[in-house]
FIMI-187712 format. One line per 10 residues: number of its first residue (from 1); their letters; for each residue x, y, z of N, C-alpha, C, CB. Coordinates in steps of 0.1 Angstrom, whole numbers. Atoms other than C-alpha are relative to their C-alpha. Glycine has a CB too. Layout:
<recs>
NUM> A> X,Y,Z,X,Y,Z,X,Y,Z,X,Y,Z | ...
</recs>
This chain:
<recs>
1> XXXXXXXXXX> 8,-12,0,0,0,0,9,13,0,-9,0,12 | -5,-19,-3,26,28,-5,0,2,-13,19,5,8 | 7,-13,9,17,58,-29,13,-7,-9,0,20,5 | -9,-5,16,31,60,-66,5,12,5,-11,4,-18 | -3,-18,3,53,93,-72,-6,0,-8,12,7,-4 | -1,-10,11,43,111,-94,8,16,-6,-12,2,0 | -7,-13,8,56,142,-116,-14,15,4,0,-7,-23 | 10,-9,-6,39,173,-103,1,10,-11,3,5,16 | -3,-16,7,53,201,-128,-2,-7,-18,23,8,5 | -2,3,15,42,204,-164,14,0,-9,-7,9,-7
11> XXXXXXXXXX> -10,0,7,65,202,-191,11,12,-1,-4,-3,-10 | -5,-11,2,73,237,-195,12,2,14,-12,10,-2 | -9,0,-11,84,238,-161,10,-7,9,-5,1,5 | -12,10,-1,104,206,-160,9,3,-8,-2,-14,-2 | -9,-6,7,119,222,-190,10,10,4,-7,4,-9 | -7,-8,-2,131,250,-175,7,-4,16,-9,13,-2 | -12,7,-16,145,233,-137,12,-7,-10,-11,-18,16 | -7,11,8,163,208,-160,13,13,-4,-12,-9,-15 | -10,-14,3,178,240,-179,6,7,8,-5,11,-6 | -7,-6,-8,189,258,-150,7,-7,9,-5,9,5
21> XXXXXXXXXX> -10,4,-2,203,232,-136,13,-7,-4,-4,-3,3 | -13,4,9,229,222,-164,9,14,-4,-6,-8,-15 | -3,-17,-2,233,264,-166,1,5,12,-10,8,-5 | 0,-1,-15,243,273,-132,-4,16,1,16,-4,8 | 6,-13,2,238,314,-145,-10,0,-2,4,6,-7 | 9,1,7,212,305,-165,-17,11,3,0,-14,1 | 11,-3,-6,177,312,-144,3,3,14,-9,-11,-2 | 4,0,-16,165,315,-106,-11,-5,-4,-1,16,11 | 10,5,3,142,292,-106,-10,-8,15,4,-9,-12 | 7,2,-14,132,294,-64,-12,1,-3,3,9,10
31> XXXXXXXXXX> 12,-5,-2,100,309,-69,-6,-9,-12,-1,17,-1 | 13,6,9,87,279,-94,-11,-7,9,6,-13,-11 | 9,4,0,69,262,-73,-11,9,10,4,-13,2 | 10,-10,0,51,291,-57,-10,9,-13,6,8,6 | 6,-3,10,43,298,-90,-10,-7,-7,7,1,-6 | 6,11,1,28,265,-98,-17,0,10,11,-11,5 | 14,6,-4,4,265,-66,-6,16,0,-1,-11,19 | 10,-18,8,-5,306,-76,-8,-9,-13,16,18,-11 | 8,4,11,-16,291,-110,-12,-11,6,9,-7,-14 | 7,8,-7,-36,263,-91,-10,8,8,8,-10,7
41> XXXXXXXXXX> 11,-7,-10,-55,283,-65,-12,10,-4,7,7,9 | 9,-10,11,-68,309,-91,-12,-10,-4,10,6,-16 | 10,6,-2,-94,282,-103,-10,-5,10,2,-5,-4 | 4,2,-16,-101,269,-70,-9,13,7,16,-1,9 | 2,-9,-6,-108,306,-59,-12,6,-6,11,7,1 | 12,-5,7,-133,313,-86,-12,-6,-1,1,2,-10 | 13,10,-2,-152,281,-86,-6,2,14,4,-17,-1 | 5,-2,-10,-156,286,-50,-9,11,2,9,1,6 | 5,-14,0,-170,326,-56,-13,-6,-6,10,12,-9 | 16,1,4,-194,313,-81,-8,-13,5,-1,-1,-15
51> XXXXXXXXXX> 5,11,-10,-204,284,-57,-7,9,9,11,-9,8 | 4,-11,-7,-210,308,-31,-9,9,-5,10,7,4 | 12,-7,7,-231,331,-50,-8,-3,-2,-1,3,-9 | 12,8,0,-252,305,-63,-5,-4,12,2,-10,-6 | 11,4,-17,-261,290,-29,-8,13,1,12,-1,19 | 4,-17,-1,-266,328,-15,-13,2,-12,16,12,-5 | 8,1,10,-287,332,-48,-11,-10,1,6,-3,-9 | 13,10,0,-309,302,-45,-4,0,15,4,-17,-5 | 9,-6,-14,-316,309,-5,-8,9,0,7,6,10 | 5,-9,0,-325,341,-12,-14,-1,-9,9,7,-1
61> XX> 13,0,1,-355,333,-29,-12,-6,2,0,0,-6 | 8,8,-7,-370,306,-7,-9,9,11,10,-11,7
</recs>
């Protein structure tokens, strides 16, 4: 029962760790994976808004 890894970062962004690590000037590439769960939370944050609305919305006319 122990987990699979998996690969968490699209291509683009395995593309570019990969590259800055064979380029030691190359990039700064600290801030990828805060970058990653920024792009992630943005959907999360909107489905949630228009979740919330709707509820709110359909109470309010009972």
């Amino acid at each position: 029962m122990a987990p699979i890894a998996a690969q968490a970062q699209c291509t683009m962004c395995k593309t570019q760790v990969e590259s800055a690590r064979t380029e030691k000037d190359a990039a700064d590439y600290t801030g990828l994976n805060k970058g990653i769960v920024y792009l992630m939370t943005i959907p999360y944050l909107l489905m949630g808004a228009v979740g919330f609305f709707w509820y709110r919305h359909s109470h309010q006319k009972k």
